[in-house]
FITOR-379490 format. One record per residue (C-alpha): x, y, z; residue in three letters. Coordinates in steps of 0.02 Angstrom, whole numbers, plus 50000, padded with zeros to 5 digits. Example, Ala and Ser with C-alpha at 12.3 -4.5 7.8 and 13.67 -1.06 7.14 Angstrom:
// residues 2
50615/49775/50390/ALA
50684/49947/50357/SER
This chain:
// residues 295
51043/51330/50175/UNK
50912/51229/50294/UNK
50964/51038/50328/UNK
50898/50911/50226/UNK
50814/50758/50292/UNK
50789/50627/50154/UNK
50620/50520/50167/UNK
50607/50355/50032/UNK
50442/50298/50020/UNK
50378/50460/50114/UNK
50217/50481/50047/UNK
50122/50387/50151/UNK
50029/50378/50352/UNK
50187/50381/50413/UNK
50316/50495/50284/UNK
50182/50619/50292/UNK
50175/50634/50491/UNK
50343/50632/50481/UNK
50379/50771/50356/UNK
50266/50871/50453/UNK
50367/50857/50602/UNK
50515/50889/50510/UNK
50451/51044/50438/UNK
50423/51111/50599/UNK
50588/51085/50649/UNK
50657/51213/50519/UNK
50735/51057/50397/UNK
50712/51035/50220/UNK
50634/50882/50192/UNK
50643/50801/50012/UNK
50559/50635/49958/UNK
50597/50496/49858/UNK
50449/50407/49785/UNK
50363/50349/49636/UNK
50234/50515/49631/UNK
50303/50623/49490/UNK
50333/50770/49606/UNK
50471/50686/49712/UNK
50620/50644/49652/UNK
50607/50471/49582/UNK
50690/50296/49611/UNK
50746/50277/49455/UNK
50857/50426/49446/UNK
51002/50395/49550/UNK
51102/50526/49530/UNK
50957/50656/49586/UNK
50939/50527/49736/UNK
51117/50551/49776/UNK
51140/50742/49737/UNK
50979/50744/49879/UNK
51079/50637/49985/UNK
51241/50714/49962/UNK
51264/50850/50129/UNK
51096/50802/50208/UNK
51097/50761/50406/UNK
51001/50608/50384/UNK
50912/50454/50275/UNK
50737/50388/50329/UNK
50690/50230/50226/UNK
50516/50179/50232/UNK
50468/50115/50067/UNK
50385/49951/50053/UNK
50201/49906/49970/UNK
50064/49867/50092/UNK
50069/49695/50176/UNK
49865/49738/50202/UNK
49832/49615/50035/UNK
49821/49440/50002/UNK
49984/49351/49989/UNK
49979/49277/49806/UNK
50118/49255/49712/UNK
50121/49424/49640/UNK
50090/49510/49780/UNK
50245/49436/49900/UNK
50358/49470/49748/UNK
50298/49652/49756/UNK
50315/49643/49947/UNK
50462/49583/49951/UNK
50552/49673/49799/UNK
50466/49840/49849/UNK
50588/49811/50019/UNK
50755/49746/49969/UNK
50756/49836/49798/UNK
50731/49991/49880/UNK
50871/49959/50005/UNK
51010/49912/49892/UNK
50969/50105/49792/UNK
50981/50187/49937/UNK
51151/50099/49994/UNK
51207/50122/49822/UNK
51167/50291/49816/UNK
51251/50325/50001/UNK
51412/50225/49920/UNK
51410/50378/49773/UNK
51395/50524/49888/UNK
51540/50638/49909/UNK
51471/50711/50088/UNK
51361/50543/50134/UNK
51220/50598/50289/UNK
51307/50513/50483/UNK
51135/50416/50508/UNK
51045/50290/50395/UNK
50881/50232/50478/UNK
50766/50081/50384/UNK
50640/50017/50404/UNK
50616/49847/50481/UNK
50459/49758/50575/UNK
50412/49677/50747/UNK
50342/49530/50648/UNK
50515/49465/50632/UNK
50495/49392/50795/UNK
50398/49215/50810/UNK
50196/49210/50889/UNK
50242/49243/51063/UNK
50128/49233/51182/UNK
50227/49136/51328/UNK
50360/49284/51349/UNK
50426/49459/51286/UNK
50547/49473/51121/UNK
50675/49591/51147/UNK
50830/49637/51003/UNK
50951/49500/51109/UNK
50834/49359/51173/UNK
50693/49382/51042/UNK
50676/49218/50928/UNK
50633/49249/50750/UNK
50489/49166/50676/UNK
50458/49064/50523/UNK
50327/49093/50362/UNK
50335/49239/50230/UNK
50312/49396/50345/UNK
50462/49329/50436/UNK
50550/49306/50256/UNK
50530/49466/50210/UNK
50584/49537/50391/UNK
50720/49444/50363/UNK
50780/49485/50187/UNK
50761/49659/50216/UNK
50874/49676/50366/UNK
51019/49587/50262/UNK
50993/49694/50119/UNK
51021/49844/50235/UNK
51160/49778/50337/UNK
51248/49709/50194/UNK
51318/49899/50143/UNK
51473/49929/50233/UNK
51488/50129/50262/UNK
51578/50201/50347/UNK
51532/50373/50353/UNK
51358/50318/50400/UNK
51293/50248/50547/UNK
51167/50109/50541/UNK
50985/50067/50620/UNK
50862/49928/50569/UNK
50686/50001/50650/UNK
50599/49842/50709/UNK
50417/49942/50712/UNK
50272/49878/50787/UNK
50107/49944/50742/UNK
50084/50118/50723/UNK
49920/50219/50795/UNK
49912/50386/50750/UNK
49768/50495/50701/UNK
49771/50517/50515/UNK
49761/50326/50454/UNK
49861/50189/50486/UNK
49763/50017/50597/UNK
49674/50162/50674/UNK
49538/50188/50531/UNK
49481/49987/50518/UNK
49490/49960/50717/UNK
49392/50126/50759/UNK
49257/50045/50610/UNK
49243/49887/50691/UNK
49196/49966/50849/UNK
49101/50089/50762/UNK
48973/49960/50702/UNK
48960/49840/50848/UNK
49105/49717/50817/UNK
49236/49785/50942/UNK
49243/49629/51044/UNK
49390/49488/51029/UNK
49464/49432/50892/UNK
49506/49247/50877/UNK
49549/49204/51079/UNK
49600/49360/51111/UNK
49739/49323/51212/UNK
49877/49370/51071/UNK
49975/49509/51117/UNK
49962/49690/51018/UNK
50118/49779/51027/UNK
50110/49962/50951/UNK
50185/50099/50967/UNK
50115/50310/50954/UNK
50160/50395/50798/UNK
50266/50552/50889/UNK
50341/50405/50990/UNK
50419/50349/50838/UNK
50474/50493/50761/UNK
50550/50564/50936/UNK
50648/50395/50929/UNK
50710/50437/50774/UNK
50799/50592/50828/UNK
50848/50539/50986/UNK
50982/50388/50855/UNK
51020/50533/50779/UNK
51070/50618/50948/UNK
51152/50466/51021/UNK
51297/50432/50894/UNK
51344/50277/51024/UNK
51181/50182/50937/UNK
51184/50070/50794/UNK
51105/49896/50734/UNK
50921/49849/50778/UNK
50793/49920/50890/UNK
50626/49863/50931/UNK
50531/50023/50900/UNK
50375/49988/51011/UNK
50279/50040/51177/UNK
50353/49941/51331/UNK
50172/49894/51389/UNK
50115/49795/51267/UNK
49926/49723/51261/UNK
49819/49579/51233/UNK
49696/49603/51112/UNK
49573/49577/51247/UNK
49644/49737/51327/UNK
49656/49824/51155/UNK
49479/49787/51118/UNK
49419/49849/51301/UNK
49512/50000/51320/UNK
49451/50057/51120/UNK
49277/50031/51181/UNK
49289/50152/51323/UNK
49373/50280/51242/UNK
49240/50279/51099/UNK
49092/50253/51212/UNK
49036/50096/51173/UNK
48981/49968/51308/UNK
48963/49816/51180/UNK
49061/49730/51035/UNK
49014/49594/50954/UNK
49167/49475/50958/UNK
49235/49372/50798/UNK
49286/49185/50791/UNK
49443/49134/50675/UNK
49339/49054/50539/UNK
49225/49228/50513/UNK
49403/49327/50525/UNK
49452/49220/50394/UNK
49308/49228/50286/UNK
49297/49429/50310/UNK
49495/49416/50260/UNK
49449/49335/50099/UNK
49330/49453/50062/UNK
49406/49617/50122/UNK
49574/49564/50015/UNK
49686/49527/50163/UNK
49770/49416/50277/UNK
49715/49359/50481/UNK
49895/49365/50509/UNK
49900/49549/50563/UNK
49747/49527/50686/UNK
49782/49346/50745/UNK
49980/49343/50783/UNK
50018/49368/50950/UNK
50169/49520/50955/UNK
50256/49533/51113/UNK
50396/49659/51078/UNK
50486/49760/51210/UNK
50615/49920/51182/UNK
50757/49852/51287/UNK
50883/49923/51188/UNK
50796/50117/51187/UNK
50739/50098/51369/UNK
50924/50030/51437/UNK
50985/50191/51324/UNK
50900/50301/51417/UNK
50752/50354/51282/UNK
50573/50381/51385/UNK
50396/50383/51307/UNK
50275/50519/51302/UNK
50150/50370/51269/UNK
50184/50226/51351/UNK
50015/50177/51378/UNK
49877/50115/51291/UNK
49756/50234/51379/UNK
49825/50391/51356/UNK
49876/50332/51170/UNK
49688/50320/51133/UNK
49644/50479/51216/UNK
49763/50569/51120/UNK
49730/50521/50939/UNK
49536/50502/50958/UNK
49504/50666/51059/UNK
């Protein structure tokens, strides 16, 4: 029988590079979603019999926070996160052979607009306003399940850049068509992190069974968007971007259905916890970053 790895909320930029990887590796990889060919949410014994003997639990579900945040769509936001959470702890409670490592999902916005000095997991300040919220509410959800059978990690993510979707698709666009310059003063920071980077960070918790709690899952060389701008020029060949003042992001925000918040705050996130555990990055860099996923 080939080990199980359990994705929730697999199906999308992420669950699928990840299930790829997975496959590779010889595992089984089952899904929990709400496409009728996974095994749903709202069958929890099928989401524990999948659980039950597998070697570990990835939880990514959450709905996009690329939307406007109206009423309806921060309850969906924020319900599509600690709903999720509580099944799978639930579920983990009901298992006769529970899986040793429980990874969720978490996010680098938790942290405040920094742009004065890095956040890290133990001097990091968290922020205020509903991205925060959410951050917030999520991480209690997860840590409030007390298992023990199951080890424990919150994955504070910062932006992922990978080839098949994610930020890439809308920054490689505005460069595309002549508005890669600044956006807003350009001096907030842009901290990201490379897809494989991620997922090689997920089985190194699973190889270190020392690690538990939260970890800031980003590059250690973080950017300005100045930099990020620059350095997506080059690698696409373009010499000149137009760049974009806060009122026009806000009015192209309006009209493209989304919020300035993911271009305008400043994210200064480092890894101390990975890096002081001994975990190195195969893309630490901007620059080779950009060279991998766009060539």
């Amino acid at each position: 029988m080939r080990p199980k790895i359990i994705i929730a909320g697999g199906t999308g930029f992420i669950g699928k590079y990840l299930q790829e990887k997975f496959h590779s590796l010889g595992k089984e990889v089952l899904i929990i979603s709400r496409q009728p060919q996974h095994i749903s949410w709202s069958d929890l014994p099928g989401i524990t019999n999948a659980l039950d003997n597998s070697e570990m639990l990835i939880n990514l579900a959450g709905k996009s926070v690329n939307c406007r945040y109206n009423r309806r769509n921060k309850e969906a936001i924020m319900e599509s996160r600690t709903e999720t959470t509580q099944i799978m702890g639930h579920a983990l409670l009901a298992c006769q052979t529970p899986p040793p490592l429980w990874l969720n999902s978490s996010t680098a916005t938790i942290y405040r607009h920094a742009e004065d000095r890095p956040m890290t997991e133990e001097a990091g300040e968290i922020g205020s306003g509903f991205s925060v919220e959410v951050a917030q509410a999520w991480e209690k959800a997860f840590f409030s399940f007390k298992l023990p059978r199951t080890r424990q990690a919150a994955l504070r993510i910062a932006i992922v850049l990978g080839a098949d979707g994610g930020v890439m698709t809308p920054y490689q666009n505005l460069v595309r068509f002549g508005l890669g310059g600044i956006q807003g003063s350009g001096q907030q920071k842009f901290s990201w992190i490379h897809i494989e980077d991620l997922f090689r960070i997920m089985l190194f918790l699973q190889e270190r069974e020392d690690l538990s709690g939260v970890f800031n899952c980003s590059s250690p060389h973080p950017v300005t968007n100045r930099e990020l701008m620059s350095q997506l020029r080059t690698a696409m060949n373009r010499s000149f971007g137009l760049p974009a003042a806060k009122w026009m992001l806000e009015a192209g925000a309006l009209f493209l259905g989304t919020e300035t918040e993911l271009i305008l705050k400043s994210r200064w996130v480092i890894p101390e916890r990975l890096v002081r555990a001994g975990f190195e990055f195969d893309f630490a860099k901007l620059e080779s970053t950009l060279e991998d996923i766009l060539h």
